[in-house]
C-alpha positions in Angstrom: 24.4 16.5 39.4 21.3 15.3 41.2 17.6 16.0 41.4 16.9 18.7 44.7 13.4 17.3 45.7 12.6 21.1 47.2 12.9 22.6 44.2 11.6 20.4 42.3 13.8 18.9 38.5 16.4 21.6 39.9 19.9 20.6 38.7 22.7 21.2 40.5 26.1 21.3 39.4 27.9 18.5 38.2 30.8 19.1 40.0 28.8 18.3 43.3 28.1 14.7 42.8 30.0 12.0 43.5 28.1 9.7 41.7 27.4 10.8 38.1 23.9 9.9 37.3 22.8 10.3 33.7 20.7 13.2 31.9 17.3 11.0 31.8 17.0 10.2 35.2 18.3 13.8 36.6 15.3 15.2 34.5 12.9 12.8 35.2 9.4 14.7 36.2 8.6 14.2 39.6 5.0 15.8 39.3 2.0 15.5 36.3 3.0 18.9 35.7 6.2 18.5 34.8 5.7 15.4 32.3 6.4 16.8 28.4 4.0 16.1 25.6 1.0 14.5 27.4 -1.0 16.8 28.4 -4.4 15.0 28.0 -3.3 12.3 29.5 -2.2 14.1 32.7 -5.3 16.3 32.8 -7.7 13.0 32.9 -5.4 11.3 35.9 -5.4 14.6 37.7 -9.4 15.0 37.5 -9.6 11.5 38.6 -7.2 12.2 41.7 -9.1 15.4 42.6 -12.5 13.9 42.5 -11.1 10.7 44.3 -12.3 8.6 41.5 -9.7 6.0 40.7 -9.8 2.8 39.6 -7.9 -0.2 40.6 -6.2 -0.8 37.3 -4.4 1.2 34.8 -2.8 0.4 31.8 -0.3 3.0 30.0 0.4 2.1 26.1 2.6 3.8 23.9 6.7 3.9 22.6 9.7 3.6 24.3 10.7 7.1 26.1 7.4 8.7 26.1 6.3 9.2 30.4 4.7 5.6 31.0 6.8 4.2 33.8 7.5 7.9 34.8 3.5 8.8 34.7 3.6 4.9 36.6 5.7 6.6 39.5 4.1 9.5 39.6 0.9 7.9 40.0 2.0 5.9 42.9 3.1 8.8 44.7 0.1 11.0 44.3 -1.7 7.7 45.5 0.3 7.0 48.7 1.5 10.9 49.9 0.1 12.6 53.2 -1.8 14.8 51.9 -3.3 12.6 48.9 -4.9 11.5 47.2 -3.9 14.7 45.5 -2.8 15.4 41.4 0.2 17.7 43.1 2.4 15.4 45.3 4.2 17.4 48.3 7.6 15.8 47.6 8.4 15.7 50.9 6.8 13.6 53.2 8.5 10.1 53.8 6.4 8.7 51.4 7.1 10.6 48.3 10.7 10.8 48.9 10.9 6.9 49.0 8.9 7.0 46.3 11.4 9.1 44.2 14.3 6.9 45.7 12.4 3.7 44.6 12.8 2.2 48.1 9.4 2.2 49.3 7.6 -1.3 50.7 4.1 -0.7 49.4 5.1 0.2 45.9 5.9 -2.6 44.1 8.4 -2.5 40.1 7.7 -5.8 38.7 9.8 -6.1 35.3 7.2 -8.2 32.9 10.2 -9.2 30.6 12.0 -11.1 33.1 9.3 -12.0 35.7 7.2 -14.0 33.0 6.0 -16.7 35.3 3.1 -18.5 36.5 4.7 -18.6 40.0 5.7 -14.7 39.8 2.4 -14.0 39.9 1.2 -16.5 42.3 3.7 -14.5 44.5 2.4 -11.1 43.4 -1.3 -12.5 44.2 0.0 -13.8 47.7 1.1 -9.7 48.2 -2.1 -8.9 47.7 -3.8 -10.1 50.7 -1.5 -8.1 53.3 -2.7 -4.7 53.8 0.4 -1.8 52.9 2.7 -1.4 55.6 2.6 2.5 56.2 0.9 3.6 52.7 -2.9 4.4 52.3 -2.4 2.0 49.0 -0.5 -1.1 48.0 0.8 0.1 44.5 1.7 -2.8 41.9 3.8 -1.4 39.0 4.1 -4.2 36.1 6.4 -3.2 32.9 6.7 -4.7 29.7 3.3 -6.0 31.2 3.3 -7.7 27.4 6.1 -10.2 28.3 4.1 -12.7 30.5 3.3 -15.9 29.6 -0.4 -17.2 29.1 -0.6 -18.7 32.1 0.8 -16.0 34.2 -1.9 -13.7 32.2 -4.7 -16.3 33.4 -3.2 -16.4 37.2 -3.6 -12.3 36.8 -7.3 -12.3 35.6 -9.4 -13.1 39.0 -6.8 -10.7 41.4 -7.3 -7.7 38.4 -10.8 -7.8 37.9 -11.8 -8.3 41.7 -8.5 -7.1 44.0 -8.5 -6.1 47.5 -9.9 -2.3 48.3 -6.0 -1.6 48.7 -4.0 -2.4 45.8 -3.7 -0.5 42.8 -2.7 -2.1 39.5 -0.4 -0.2 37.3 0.8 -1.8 34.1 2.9 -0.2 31.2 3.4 -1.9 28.0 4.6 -1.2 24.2 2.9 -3.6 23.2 -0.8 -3.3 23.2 -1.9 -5.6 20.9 -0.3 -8.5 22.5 -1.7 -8.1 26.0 -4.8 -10.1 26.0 -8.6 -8.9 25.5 -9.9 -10.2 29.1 -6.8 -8.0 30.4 -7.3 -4.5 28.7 -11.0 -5.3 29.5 -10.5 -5.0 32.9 -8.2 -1.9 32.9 -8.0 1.3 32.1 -6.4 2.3 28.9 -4.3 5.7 28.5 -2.4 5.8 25.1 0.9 7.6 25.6 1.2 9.7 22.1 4.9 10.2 20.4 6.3 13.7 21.5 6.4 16.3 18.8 10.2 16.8 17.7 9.4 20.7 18.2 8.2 20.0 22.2 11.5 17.5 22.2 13.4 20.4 21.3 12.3 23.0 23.9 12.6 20.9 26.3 16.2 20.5 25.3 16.5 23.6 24.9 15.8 24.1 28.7 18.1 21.6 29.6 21.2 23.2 28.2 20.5 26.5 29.5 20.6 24.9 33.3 23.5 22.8 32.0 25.0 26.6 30.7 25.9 24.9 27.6 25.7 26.8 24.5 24.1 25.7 21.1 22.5 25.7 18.3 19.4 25.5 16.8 19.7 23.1 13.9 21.5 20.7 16.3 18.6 20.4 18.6 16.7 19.6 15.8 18.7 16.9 14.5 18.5 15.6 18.1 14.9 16.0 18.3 14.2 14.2 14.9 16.6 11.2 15.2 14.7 10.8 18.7 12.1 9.6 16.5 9.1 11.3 19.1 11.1 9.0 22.0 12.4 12.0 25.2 14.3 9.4 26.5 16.2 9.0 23.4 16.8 12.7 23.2 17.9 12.8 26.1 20.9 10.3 26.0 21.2 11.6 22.5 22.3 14.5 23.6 24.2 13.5 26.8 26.1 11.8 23.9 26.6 15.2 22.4 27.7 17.3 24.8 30.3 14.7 25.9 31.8 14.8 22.0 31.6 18.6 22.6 33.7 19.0 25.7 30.5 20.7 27.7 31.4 23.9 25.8 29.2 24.9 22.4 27.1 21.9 20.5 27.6 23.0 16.9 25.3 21.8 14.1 29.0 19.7 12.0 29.7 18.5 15.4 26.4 16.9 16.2 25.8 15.7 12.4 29.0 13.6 13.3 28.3 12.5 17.0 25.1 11.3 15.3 26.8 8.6 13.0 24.9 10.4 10.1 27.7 8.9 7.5 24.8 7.1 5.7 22.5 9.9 5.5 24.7 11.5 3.7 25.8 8.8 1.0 21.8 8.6 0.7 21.4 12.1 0.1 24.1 11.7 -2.1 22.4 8.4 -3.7 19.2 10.3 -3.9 20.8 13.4 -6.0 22.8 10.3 -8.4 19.2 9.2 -9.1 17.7 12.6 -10.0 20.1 13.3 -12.3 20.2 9.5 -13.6 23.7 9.1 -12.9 23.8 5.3 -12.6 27.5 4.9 -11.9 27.9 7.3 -9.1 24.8 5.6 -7.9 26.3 2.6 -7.7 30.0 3.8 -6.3 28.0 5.3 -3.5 26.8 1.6 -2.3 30.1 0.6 -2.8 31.5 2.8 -0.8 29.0 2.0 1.7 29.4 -1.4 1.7 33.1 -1.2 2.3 32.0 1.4 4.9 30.0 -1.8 6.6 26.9 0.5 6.7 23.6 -1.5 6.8 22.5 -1.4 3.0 18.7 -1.6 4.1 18.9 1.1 6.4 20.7 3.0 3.9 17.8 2.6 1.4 15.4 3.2 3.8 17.1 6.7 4.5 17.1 7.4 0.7 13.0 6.0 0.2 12.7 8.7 2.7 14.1 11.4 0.8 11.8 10.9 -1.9 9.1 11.0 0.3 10.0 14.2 1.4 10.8 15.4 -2.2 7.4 13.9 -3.2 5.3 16.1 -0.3 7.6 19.4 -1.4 6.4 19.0 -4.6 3.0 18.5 -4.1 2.3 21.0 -1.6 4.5 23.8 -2.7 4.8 25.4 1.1 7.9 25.8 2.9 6.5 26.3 6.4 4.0 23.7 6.1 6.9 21.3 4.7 9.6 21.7 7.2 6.9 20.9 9.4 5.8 18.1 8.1 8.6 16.6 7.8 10.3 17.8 10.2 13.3 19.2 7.8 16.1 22.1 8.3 15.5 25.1 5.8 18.9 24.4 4.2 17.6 20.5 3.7 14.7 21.8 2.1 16.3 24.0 -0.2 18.6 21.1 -1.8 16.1 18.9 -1.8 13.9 21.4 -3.7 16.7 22.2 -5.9 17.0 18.3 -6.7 13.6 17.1 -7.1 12.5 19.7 -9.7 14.2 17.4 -11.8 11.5 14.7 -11.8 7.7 14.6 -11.5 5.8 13.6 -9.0 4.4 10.5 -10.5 8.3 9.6 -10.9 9.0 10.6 -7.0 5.8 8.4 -5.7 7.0 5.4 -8.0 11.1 5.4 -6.8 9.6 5.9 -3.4 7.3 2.8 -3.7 9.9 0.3 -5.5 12.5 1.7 -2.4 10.3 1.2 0.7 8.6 -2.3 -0.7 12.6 -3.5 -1.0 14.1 -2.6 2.4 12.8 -5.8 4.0 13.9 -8.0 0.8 17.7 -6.5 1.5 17.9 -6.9 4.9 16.9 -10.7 4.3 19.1 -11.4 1.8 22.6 -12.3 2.0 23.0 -10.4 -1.2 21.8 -7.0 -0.2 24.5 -5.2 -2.1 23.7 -6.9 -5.3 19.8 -5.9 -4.4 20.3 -2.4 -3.7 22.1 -2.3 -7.0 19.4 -3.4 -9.0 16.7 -1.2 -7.1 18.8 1.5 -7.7 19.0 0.5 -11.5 15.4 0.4 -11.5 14.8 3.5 -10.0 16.7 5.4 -12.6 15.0 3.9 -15.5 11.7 5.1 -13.4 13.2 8.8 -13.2 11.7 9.8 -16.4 8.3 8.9 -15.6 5.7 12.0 -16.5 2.6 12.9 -14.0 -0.6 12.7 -15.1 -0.6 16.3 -15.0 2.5 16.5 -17.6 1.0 13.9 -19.9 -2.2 15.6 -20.7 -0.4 19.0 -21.1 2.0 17.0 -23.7 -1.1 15.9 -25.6 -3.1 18.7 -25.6 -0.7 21.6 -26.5 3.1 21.0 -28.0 4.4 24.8 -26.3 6.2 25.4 -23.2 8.8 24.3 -21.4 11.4 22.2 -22.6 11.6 18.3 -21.5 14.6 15.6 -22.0 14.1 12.8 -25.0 13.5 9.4 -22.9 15.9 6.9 -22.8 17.5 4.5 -21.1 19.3 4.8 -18.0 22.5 3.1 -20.1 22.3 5.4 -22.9 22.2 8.6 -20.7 25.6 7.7 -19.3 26.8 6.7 -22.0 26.1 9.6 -23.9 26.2 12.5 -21.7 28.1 14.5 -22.8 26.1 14.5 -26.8 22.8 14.7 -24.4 20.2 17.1 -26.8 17.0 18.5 -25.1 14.1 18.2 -27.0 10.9 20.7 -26.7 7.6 19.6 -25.9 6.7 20.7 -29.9 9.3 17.7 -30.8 7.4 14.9 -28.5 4.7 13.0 -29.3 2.7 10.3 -27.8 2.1 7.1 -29.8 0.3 3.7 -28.9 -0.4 1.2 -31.3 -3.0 2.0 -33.7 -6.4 0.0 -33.1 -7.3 -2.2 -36.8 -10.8 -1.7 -38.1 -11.8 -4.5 -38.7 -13.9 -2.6 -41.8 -17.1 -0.3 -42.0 -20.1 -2.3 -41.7 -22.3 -0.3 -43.6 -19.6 -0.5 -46.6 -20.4 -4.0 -46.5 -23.9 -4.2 -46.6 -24.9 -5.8 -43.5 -27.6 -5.7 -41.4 -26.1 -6.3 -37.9 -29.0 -5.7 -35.7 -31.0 -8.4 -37.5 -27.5 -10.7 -38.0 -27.6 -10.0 -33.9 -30.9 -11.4 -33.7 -30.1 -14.1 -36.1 -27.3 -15.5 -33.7 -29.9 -14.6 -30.1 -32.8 -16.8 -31.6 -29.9 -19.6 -32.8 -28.2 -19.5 -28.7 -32.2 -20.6 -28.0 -31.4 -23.9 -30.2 -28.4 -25.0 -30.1 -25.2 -23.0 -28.3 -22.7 -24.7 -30.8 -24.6 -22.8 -33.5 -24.1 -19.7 -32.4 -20.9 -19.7 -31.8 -20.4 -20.7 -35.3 -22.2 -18.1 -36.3 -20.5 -15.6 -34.3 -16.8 -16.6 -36.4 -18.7 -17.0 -39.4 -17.1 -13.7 -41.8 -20.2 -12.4 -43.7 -20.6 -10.8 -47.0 -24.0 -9.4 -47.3 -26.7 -10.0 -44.4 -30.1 -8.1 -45.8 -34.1 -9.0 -46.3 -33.3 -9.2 -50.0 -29.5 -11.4 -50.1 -27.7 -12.8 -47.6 -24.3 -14.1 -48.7 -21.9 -15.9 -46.2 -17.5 -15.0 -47.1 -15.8 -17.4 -49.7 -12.8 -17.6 -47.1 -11.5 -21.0 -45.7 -12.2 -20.9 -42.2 -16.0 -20.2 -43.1 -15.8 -24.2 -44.6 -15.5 -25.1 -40.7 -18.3 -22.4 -39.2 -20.6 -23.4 -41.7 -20.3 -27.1 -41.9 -23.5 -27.2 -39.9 -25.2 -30.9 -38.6 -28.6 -31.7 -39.8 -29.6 -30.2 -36.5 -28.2 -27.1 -36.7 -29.1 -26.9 -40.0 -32.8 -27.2 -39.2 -32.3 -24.6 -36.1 -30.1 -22.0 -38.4 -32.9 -21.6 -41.0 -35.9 -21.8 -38.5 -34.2 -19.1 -37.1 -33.6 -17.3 -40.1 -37.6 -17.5 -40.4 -38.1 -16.2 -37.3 -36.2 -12.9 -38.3 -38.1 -12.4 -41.5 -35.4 -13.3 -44.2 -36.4 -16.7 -45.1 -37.7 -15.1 -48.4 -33.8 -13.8 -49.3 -31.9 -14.7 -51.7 -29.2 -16.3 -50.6 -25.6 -16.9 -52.1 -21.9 -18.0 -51.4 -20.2 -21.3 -51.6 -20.9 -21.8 -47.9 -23.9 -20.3 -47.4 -26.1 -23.3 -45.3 -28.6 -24.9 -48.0 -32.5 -25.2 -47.1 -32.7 -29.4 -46.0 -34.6 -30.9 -49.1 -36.3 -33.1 -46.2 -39.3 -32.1 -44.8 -38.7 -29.7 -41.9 -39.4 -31.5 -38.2 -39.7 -28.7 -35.8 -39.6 -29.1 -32.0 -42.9 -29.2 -31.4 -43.4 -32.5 -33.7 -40.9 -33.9 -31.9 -42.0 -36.9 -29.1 -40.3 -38.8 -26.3 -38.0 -41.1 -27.2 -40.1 -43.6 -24.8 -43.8 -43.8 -25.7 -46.1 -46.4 -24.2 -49.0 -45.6 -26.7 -50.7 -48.5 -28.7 -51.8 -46.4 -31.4 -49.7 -48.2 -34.8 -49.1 -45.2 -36.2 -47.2 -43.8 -33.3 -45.1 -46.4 -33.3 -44.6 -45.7 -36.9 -43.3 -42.3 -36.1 -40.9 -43.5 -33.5 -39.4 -46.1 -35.7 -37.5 -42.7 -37.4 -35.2 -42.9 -34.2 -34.2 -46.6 -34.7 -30.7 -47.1 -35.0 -30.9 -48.2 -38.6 -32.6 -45.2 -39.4 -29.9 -43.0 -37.1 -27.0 -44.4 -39.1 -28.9 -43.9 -42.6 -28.8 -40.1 -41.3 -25.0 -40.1 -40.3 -24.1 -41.2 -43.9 -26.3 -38.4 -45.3 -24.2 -35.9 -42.9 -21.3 -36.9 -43.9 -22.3 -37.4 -47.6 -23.1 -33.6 -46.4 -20.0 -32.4 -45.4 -17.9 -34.0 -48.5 -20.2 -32.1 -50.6 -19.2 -29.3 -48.1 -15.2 -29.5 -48.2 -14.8 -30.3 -52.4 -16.9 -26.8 -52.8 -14.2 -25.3 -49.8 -11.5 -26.3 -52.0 -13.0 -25.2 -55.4 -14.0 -22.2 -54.3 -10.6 -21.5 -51.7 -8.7 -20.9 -55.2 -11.0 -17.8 -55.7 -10.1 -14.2 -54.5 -12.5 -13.3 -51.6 -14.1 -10.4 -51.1 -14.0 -8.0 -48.0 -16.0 -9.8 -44.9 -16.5 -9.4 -41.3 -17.5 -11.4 -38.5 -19.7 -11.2 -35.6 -16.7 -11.7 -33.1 -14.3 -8.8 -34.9 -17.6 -6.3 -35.0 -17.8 -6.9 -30.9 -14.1 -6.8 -30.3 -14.4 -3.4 -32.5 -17.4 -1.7 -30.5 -14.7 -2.7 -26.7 -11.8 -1.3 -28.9 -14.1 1.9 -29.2 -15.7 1.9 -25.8 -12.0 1.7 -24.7 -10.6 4.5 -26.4 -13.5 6.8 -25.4 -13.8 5.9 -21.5 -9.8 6.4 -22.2 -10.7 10.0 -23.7 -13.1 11.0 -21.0 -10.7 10.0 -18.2 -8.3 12.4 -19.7 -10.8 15.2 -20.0 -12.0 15.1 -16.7 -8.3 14.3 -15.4 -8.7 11.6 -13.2 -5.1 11.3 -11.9 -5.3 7.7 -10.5 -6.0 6.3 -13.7 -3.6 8.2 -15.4 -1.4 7.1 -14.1 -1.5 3.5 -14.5 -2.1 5.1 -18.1 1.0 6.6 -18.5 3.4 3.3 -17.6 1.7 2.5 -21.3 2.4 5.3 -23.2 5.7 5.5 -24.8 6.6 9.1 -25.8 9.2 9.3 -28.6 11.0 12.3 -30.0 10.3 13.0 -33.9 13.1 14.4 -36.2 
């Protein structure tokens, strides 16, 4: 076959041509009307072309297959025909037929991968200074415009920004990001969108009726999707097809094969072994497909991708808006529909997660079999994963349907065949019960003024309130205040002379200094006069006055190691009453420290409640990887 430029992407019989040319270029659009799936982008060329607006640089971005070096041609002949600048090329003058036959001298194909070169450009700028030969424009087409090397991009800035009123630049890339800022700056950009498998497919379809090929529909559509939004691919996709088919009928079995789908089905077939936690048939299937010399990454990819799709039939309960979304045959959606009922969708989101985060770790490693096995051992254990949804139902009512007893992945296959459903009246959800640490009001305690005891101590000294704050109190009142019997209270307690002085100046400053105060540890009132801060001076004093000197002679080292020996005279008085009084049965105390660690134990469990009430799903369920939910007999 080969393109009639009269009648414009007319194909003519094979038959006729002596040279077989293949399905992509035969149907290559000639015209902006006649390139598929980019409409916007041909609407703003042509309104350029018809108001003779154009500027001397484009550059077309977007993937393989989708009209850039086509829209590139195009361009060039609406640029350089007879009766242009015009969005409709005639298709016949000399200059558009050249054009189509890429043998014209003014229009330039530069391939960027291979020409990467300062002195290819240095060339190409040379080119620029002769005016075109018989065009009205000198047309530059650069590909892969992505592939040049810094240099060559820095050769290209001055000639792109500033060129003669001649040349046009045209510049296609894949690539955007790696063609430098002070480049796309000085061009303009047209983004080249993937094509919509359901265009792909009608434009197929069109195809096979001038080829006089029957088909049908599901084929196309497998076509269309493995295209991956690429025509080009499509195309040659299906030139591939109709070859396998003889040029007589493209059947749906016949295509599934000509594809080389073999390891989307043992991932359909991996995909239905984890639904049903059916870890050996899981793990035959990668055999099989390792022996089969399939690519193990791309073969979980496949699979993380029917979970996907599992996860967005769940969720959005649609058929129509499913198949389009993901692009699925009615029959695919029906198993995959009769499969993923099995699970939830926080189990569905999870497998997909742990299967898409691990394709790149397989195809690293040289183990990927014994990597896909271990995945795929995971993702069974997460199979039994409840939504958020399901959890709160569970804990809120015991009624309804019926749900399988969790366990492991092991056991299940183990022990199929004695498997026992459980109803939802049979489950309950346990976590580990929270210890009270005691009731504070059984114990007589004052903890607002014990609170302000340890604030005004934190003033003093820092040391002394964190003592205080492990210290495990009896009674704390106006009228007694009685400090625990226990052991570790012998270490809180054993206060500095300090300390001492701070802990009952601070007790004065909450009112309790007239209490009675009890317990083998309890701090004693210093039988020395009391020195508050205030009657404190400098340690350096220049005053004459005797009798300040007199007062400073209390810091002299003498008197500093006289005190020492009365602290430690202290704190043997201190540890012969802890081990008297250890010996004794102690009575019921609490600390400072437990109290606080009891109100966030309490704050916990009622943010906890309220996130359940007003079913915030996120948090849930990081939640429910917690909860363990264990069957009752």
């Amino acid at each position: 076959m080969r393109l009639d430029n009269n009648s414009q992407n007319h194909i003519t019989p094979l038959h006729e041509d002596k040279n077989y040319i293949v399905l992509a270029r035969r149907t290559r659009p000639q015209s902006f009307s006649e390139l598929v799936g980019q409409e916007d982008v041909s609407k703003a060329i042509e309104g350029m072309l018809s108001n003779k607006k154009v500027p001397h640089a484009f550059l077309f971005t977007g993937t393989r297959g989708t009209g850039k070096t086509s829209s590139a041609r195009i361009l060039a002949k609406s640029l350089c025909c007879e009766k242009g600048p015009t969005h409709s090329p005639c298709q016949t003058c000399v200059h558009c037929t050249q054009i189509t036959a890429c043998a014209h001298d003014d229009v330039l194909e530069i391939d960027g991968a291979s020409n990467t070169g300062i002195d290819n450009i240095r060339e190409l700028r040379e080119a620029t200074r002769f005016y075109p030969n018989s065009a009205r424009y000198k047309v530059f087409i650069i590909d892969e415009v992505h592939m040049l090397s810094t240099g060559a991009f820095n050769a290209l800035l001055k000639t792109l920004e500033e060129p003669p009123p001649q040349v046009v630049f045209i510049l296609a890339t894949t690539e955007l990001h790696k063609v430098p800022i002070t480049v796309r700056s000085r061009c303009m950009i047209f983004s080249f969108k993937k094509i919509d498998p359901a265009v792909i497919t009608e434009h197929l379809k069109g195809i096979l009726h001038k080829e006089n090929i029957q088909f049908e529909d599901d084929a196309l559509k497998m076509i269309a999707r493995e295209a991956k939004g690429s025509l080009r691919d499509s195309l040659s996709l299906l030139e591939q097809i109709i070859a396998i088919c003889d040029h007589t009928f493209i059947s749906t079995e016949q295509t599934k094969k000509g594809l080389c789908l073999q390891g989307e089905e043992i991932a359909e077939r991996i995909f239905s072994a984890i639904c049903t936690q059916d870890i050996g048939q899981a793990l035959e299937l990668l055999q099989q497909a390792d022996t089969a010399s399939l690519d193990i990454a791309t073969l979980i990819e496949n699979t993380a991708q029917l979970f996907r799709n599992s996860m967005l039939i769940k969720s959005l309960n649609d058929k129509e808006r499913t198949i389009r979304l993901t692009q699925l045959l009615p029959k695919e959606y029906d198993s995959l529909k009769m499969t993923a009922d099995k699970l939830s969708i926080a189990s569905l989101s999870e497998i997909f997660r742990l299967l898409s985060s691990s394709v790149k770790e397989i195809a690293r490693s040289n183990a990927g079999l014994a990597w896909a096995e271990i995945i795929i051992t995971d993702c069974i254990a997460r199979a039994e994963w409840l939504s958020a949804a399901e959890i709160m139902s569970l804990m809120r009512s015991g009624g309804g349907q019926s749900a399988p007893p969790l366990r492991s992945a092991a056991q299940k296959t183990n022990t199929a065949s004695q498997e026992k459903t459980l109803t939802k009246e049979e489950l309950r959800v346990t976590a580990p019960p929270l210890q009270n640490p005691g009731n504070v009001k059984a114990n007589s305690i004052d903890l607002d003024a014990f609170k302000n005891l340890v604030m005004h101590a934190e003033k003093r000294s820092k040391t002394l309130a964190t003592r205080l704050g492990f210290a495990k109190i009896d009674i704390f009142t106006a009228k007694t205040v009685q400090f625990s019997d226990s052991p570790e209270n012998s270490t809180y307690l054993s206060f500095n002379e300090s300390d001492l002085i701070h802990f009952w100046e601070s007790i004065r400053e909450i009112g309790f200094q007239d209490a009675e105060f009890k317990g083998s540890f309890t701090p004693k009132a210093p039988q020395t006069r009391k020195i508050s801060i205030k009657e404190q001076r400098p340690l350096h004093d220049n005053s004459k006055n005797p009798s300040d000197r007199q007062t400073h002679s209390l810091k002299t080292p003498k008197n500093q190691q006289s005190v020492a020996q009365h602290f430690q005279k202290y704190n043997e008085n201190i540890s012969i009453n802890a081990k008297t009084e250890s010996k004794q049965p102690t009575k019921k105390a609490i600390s400072l420290s437990e109290i606080k660690t009891h109100e966030k134990s309490q704050d916990f469990q009622q943010r906890e409640r309220a996130i359940l009430e007003k079913e915030h799903i996120q948090q849930l369920k990081k939640l429910a990887t917690e909860i363990q939910i264990t069957s009752l007999d």
